[in-house]
N, C-alpha and C positions, 0 to 999 in steps of 0.2 A: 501312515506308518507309525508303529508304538515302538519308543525307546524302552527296551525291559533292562537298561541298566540297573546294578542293586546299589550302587554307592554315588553318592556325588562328593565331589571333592569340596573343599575348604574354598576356593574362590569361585564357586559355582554358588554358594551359601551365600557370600557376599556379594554376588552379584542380583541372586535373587533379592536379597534384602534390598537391593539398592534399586531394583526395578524392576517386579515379579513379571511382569509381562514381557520387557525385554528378553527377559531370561528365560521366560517358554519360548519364544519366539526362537534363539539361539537355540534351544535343546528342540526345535521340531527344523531346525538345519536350517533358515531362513537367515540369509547373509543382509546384510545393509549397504542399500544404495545409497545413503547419503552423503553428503559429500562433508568435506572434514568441519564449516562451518557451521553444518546442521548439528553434527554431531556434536561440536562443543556448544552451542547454545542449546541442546538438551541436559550437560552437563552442567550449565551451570542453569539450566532451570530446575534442576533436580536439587543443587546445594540451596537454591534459594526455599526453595520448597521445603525442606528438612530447615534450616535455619527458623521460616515459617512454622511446623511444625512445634519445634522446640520454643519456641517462643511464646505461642498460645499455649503449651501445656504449662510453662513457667509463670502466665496470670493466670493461669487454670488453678494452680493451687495458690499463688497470692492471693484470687477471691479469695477461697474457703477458709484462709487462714484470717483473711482482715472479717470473714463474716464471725464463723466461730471467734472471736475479739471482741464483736461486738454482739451475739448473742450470750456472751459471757457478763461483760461489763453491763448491759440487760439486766440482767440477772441479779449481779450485786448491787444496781440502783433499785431493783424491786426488795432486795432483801433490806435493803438500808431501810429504804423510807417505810416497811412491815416495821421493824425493830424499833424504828427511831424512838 
């Protein structure tokens, strides 16, 4: 069965955000059996997950910034010892 709603609301957005499969799951009516233990150790596999996330994109750009550093200072020891 197709939901042909036109609008989703604002905590429907953040749920999706927070776990697009979840949240098809709920919008095709599938209720959860699990019990409240499961349900909070998905919760917090989820904050670890996004922390994880956050984290790798934060040495994601620490590389490029320590490489561009060091493809620069490259750069001005090749200029130096041209000029010297």
């Amino acid at each position: 069965m197709r939901n042909t709603r036109a609008f989703i609301n604002a905590s429907e957005v953040g749920d999706y955000v927070f776990c697009a499969h979840a949240w098809r799951l709920r919008a095709e009516g599938c209720e959860s059996t699990a019990s409240k233990a499961v349900l909070d150790a998905g919760i917090n596999w989820h904050y670890r997950q996004g922390k994880t996330v956050t984290r790798s994109r934060k040495l994601r750009t620490a590389t490029s910034i320590f490489t561009m550093l060091a493809v620069l200072l490259a750069l001005l020891l090749v200029i130096y010892l041209v000029f010297k």
